[in-house]
C-alpha positions as a Markdown table, in Angstrom:
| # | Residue | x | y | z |
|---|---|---|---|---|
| 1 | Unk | -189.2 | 226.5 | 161.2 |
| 2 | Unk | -188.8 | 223.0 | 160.6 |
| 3 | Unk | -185.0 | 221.5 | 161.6 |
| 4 | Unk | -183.7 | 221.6 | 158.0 |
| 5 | Unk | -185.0 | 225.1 | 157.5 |
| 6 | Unk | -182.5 | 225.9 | 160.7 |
| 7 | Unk | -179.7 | 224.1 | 159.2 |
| 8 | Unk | -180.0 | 225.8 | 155.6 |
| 9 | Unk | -179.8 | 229.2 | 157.7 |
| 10 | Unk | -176.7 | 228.4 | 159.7 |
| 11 | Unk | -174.9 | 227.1 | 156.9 |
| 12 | Unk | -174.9 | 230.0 | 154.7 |
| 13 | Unk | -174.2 | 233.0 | 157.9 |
| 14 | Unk | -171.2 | 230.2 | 158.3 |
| 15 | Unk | -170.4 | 230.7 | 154.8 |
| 16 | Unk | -170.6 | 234.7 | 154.7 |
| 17 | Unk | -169.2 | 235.3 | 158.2 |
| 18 | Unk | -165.9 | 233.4 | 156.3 |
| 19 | Unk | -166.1 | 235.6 | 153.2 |
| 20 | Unk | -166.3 | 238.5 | 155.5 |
| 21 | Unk | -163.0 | 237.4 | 158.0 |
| 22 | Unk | -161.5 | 236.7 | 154.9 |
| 23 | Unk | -161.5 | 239.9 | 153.3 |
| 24 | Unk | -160.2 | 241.2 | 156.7 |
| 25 | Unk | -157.7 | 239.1 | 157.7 |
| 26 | Unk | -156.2 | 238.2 | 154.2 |
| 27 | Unk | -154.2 | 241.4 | 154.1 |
| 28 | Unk | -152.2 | 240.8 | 157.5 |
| 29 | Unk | -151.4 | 237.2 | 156.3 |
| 30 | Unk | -150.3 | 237.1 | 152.7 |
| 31 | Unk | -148.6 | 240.5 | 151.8 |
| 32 | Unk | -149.1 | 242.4 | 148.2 |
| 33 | Unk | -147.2 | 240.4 | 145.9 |
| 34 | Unk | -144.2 | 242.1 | 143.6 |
| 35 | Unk | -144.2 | 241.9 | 140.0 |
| 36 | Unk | -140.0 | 241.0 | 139.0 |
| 37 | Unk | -138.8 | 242.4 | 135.1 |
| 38 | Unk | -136.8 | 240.4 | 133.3 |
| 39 | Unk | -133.4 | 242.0 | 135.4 |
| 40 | Unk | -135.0 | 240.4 | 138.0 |
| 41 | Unk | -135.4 | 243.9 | 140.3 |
| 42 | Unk | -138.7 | 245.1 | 141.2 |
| 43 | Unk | -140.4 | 246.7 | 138.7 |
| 44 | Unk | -140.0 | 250.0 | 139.7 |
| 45 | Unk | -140.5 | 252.7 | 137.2 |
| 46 | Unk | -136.7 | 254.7 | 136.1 |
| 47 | Unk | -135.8 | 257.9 | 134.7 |
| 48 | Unk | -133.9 | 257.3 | 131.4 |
| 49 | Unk | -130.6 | 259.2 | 131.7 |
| 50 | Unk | -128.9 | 262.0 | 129.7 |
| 51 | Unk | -126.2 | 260.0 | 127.3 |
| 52 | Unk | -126.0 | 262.4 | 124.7 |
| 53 | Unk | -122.8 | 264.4 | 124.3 |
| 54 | Unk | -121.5 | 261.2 | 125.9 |
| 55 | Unk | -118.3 | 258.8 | 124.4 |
| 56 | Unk | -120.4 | 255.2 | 123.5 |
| 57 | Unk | -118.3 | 253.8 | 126.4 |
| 58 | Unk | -119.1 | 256.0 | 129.0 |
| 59 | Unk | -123.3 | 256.2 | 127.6 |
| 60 | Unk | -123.0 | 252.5 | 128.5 |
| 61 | Unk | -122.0 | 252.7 | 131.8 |
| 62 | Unk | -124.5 | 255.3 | 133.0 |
| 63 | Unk | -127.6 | 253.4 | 131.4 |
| 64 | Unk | -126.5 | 250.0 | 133.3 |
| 65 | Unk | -125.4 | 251.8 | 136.1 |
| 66 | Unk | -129.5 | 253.5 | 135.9 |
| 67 | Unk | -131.2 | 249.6 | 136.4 |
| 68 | Unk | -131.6 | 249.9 | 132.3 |
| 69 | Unk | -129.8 | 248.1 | 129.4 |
| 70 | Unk | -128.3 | 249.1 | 126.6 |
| 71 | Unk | -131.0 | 248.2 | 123.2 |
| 72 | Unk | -128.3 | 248.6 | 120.7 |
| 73 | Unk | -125.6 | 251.1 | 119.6 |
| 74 | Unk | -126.4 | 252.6 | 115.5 |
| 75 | Unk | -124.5 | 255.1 | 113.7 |
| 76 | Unk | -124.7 | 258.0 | 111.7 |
| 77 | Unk | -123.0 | 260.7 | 109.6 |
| 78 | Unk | -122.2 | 264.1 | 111.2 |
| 79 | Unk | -120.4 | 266.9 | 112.4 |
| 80 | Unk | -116.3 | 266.5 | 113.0 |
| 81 | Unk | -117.3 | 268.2 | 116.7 |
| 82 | Unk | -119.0 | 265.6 | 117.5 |
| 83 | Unk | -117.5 | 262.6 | 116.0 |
| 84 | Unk | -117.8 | 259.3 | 118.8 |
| 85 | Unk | -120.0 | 260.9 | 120.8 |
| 86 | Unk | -123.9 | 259.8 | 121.4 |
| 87 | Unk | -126.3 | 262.6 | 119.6 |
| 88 | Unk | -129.6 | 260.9 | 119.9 |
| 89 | Unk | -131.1 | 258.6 | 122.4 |
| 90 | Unk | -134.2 | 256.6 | 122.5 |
| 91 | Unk | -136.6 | 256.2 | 124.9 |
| 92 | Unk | -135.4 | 260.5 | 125.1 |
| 93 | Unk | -133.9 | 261.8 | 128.3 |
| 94 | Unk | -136.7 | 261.8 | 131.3 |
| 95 | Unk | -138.9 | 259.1 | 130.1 |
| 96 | Unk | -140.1 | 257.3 | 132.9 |
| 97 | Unk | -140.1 | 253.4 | 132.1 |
| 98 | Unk | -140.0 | 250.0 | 133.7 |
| 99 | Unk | -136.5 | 249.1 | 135.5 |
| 100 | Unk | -134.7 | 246.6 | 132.6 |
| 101 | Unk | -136.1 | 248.3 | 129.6 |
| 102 | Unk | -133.2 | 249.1 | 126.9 |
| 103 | Unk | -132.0 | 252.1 | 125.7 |
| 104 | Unk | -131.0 | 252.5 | 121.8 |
| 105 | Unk | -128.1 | 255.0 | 121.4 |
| 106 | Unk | -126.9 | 256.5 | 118.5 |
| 107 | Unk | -123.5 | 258.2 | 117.9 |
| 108 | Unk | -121.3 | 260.1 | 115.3 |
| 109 | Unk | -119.1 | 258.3 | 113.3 |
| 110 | Unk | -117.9 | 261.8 | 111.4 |
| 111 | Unk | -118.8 | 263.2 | 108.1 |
| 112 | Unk | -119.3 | 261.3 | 105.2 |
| 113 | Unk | -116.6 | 263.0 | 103.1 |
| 114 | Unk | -112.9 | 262.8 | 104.4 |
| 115 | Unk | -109.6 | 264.6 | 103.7 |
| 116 | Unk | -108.1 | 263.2 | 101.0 |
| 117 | Unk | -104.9 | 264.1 | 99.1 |
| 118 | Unk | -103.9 | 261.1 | 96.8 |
| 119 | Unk | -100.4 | 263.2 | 95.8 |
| 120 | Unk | -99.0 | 263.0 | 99.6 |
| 121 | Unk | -99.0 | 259.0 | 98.6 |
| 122 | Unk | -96.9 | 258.8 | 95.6 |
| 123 | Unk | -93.4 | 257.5 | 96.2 |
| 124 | Unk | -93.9 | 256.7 | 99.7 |
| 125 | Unk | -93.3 | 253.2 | 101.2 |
| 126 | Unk | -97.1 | 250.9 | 100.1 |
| 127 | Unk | -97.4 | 250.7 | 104.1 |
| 128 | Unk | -96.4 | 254.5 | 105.3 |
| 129 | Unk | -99.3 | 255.2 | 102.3 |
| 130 | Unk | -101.7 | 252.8 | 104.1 |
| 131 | Unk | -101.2 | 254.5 | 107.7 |
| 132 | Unk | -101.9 | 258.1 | 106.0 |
| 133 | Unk | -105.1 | 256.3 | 104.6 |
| 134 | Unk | -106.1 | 254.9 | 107.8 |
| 135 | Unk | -105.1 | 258.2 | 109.5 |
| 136 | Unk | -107.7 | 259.9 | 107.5 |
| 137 | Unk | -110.1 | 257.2 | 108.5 |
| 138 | Unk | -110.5 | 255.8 | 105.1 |
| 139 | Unk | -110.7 | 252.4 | 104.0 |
| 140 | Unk | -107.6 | 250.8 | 101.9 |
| 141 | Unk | -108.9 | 248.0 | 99.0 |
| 142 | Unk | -105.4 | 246.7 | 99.0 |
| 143 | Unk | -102.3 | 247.0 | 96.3 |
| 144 | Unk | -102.1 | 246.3 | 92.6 |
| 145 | Unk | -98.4 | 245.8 | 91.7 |
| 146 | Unk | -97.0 | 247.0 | 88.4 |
| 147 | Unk | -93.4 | 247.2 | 87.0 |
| 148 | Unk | -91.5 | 250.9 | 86.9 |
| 149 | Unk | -88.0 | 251.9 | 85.3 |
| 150 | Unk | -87.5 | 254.9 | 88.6 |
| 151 | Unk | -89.9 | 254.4 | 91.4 |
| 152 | Unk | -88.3 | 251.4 | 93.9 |
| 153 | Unk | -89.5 | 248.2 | 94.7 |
| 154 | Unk | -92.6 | 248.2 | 97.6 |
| 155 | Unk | -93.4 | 252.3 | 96.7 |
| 156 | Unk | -96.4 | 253.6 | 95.2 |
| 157 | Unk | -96.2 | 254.6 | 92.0 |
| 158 | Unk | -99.9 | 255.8 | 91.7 |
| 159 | Unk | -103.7 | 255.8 | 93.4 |
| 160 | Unk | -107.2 | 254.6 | 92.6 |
| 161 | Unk | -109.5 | 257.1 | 93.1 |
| 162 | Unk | -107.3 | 260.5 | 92.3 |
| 163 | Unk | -109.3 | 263.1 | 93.7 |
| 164 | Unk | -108.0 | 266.1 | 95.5 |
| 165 | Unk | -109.1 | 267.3 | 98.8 |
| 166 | Unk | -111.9 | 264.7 | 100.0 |
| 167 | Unk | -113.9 | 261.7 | 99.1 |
| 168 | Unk | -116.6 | 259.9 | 100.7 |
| 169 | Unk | -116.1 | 257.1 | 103.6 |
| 170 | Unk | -118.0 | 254.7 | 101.5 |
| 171 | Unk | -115.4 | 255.0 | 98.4 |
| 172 | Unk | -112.2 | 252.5 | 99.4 |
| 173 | Unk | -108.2 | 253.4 | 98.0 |
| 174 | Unk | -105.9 | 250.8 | 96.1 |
| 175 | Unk | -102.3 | 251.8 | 95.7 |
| 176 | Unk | -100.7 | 250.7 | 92.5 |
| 177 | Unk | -97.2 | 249.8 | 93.9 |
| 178 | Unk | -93.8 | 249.4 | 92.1 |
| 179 | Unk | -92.1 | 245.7 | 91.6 |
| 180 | Unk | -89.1 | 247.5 | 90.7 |
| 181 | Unk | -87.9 | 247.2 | 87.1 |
| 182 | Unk | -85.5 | 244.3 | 85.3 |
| 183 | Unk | -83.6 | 245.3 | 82.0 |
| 184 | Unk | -82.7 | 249.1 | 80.7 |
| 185 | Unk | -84.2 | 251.6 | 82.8 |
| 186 | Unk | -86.0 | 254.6 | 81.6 |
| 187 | Unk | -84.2 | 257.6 | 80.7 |
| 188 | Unk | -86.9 | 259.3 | 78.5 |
| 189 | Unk | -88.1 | 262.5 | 80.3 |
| 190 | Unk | -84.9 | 262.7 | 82.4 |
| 191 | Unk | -82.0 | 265.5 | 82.5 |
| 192 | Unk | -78.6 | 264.1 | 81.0 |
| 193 | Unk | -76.9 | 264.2 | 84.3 |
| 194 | Unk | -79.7 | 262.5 | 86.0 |
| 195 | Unk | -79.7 | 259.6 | 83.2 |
| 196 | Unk | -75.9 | 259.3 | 84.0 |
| 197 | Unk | -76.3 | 259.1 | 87.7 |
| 198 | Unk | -79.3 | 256.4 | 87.2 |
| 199 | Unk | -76.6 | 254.5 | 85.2 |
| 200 | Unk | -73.9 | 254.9 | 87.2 |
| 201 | Unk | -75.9 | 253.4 | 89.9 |
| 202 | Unk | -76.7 | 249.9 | 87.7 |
| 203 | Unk | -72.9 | 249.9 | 86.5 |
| 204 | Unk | -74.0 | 251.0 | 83.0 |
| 205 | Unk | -72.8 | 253.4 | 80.5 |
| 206 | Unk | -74.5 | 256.3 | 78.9 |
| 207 | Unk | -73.2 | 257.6 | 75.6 |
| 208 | Unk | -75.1 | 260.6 | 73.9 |
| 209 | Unk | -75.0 | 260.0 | 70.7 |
| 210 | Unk | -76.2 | 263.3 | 69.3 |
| 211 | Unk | -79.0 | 265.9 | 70.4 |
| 212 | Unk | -82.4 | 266.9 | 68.1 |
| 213 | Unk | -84.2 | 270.1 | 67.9 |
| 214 | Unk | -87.1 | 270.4 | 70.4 |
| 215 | Unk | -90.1 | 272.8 | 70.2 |
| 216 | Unk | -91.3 | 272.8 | 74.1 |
| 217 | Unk | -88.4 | 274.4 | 75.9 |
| 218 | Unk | -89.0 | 272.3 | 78.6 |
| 219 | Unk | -87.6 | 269.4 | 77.0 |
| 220 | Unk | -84.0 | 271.1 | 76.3 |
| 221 | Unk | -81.3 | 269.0 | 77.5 |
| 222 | Unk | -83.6 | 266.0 | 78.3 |
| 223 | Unk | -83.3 | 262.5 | 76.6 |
| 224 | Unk | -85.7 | 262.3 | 74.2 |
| 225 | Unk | -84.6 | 258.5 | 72.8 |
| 226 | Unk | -82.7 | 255.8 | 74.1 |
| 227 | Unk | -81.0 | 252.4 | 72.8 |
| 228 | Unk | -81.8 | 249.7 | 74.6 |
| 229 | Unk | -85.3 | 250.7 | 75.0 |
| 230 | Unk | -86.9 | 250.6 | 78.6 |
| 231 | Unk | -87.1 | 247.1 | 80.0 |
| 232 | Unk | -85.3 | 245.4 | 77.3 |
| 233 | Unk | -82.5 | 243.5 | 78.7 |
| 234 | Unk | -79.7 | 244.6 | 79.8 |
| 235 | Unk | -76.6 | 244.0 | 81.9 |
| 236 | Unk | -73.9 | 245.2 | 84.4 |
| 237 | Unk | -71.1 | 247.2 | 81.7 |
| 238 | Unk | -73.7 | 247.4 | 78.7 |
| 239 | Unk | -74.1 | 251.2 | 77.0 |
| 240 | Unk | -77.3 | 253.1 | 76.5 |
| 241 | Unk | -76.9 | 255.5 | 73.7 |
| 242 | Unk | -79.7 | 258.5 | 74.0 |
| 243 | Unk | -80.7 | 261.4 | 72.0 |
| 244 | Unk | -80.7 | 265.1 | 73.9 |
| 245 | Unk | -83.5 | 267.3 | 73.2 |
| 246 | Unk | -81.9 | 270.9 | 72.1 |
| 247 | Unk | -83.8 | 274.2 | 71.9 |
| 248 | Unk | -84.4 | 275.3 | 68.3 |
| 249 | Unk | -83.3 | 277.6 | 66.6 |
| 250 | Unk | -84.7 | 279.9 | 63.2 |
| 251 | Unk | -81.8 | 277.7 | 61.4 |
| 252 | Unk | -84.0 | 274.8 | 62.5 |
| 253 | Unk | -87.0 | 275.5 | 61.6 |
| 254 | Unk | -86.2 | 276.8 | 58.1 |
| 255 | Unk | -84.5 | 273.2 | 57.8 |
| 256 | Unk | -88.1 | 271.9 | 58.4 |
């Protein structure tokens, strides 16, 4: 073997003997390196907790406090038992994923139809009716304002929607609130010492003029007609002269 021949043969056992220590001695030099997530830990594969049952504060806490992070919060409609608490999780309970992955929770915010008694509001102050809304954990759509001969200044006078017992989360409540009332206050509808007190209190004077026969028996000894009418002005000393509703009699109704 001619001296190149030699050479070529040296030069590649130099080149395998290297690949060879390489292979063997890389190991003990330059250790396995870590892959890092995104929390910068090592990625290390977690159990996802048991949140559910859990308040939304707390089920936050215990997924940090597990190397995860929270994906997002979403609610739902359910049972009053379970209203604020987490009742479904994703990834589930047990899943084994990488340290730093989020967890979605998802938690009660109650059923979709709350108590609702619109009655309880009438004649209470416009912000006493707004706690008993918010107590019921309904929305409020604010106050319309409307003129009214009896109920006060700032009260409610009625309520938009009037349903008994329940509505839906999703339907908001206006009160229709008094502005109080200028002029002759109403009398129709009332009992003749209740007009009289009314007036007393706005330094008027009631005269009843005369009293007619009435049909429904619930009107007896109620005014049925009054002079000023309702709203039309009126001072401090003036006289309202009403009409009494009587019950009637067999003489009356032959008259008719």
């Amino acid at each position: 073997m001619n001296r190149t021949g030699e050479n070529l043969v040296l030069l590649l056992t130099g080149a395998v003997m290297a690949a060879l220590g390489g292979l063997v001695l890389a190991p003990m030099v330059f250790p396995t390196p870590e892959f890092v997530s995104s929390v910068g830990a090592a990625s290390v594969p977690v159990e996802v907790p048991d949140v559910r049952g859990l308040p939304r504060q707390e089920a936050r806490r215990v997924i940090e406090s597990s190397s995860l992070v929270l994906g997002g919060e979403w609610s739902q409609y359910g049972s009053l038992e379970t209203m604020g608490l987490v009742v479904r999780q994703d990834p589930a309970p047990g899943t084994v994923v990488p340290r730093g992955a989020p967890v979605s929770i998802f938690w009660n915010v109650g059923p979709l139809y709350r108590t609702f008694h619109p009655e309880s509001l009438v004649d209470k102050r416009a912000v006493e009716a707004e706690a008993m809304i918010a107590d019921w954990q309904l929305y409020s759509a604010g106050r319309s304002r409307v003129p009214h001969p009896s109920v006060p200044e700032g009260y409610v006078v009625s309520v938009s929607p009037w349903r008994s017992d329940s509505i839906s989360v999703m339907t908001p409540v206006r009160l229709l609130v008094s502005t109080g009332w200028r002029g002759a206050p109403r009398l129709t509808g009332m009992y003749v010492a209740e007009a009289e007190s009314l007036l007393t209190v706005e330094g008027m004077v009631m005269v009843v003029e005369g009293d007619s026969a009435v049909i429904d028996p619930g009107k007896h000894g109620r005014v049925l007609r009054q002079v000023p009418l309702p709203g039309d002005p009126a001072d401090e000393g003036d006289t309202v002269y009403v009409v009494v509703g009587r019950r009637g009699t067999t003489e009356d109704w032959g008259n008719w």
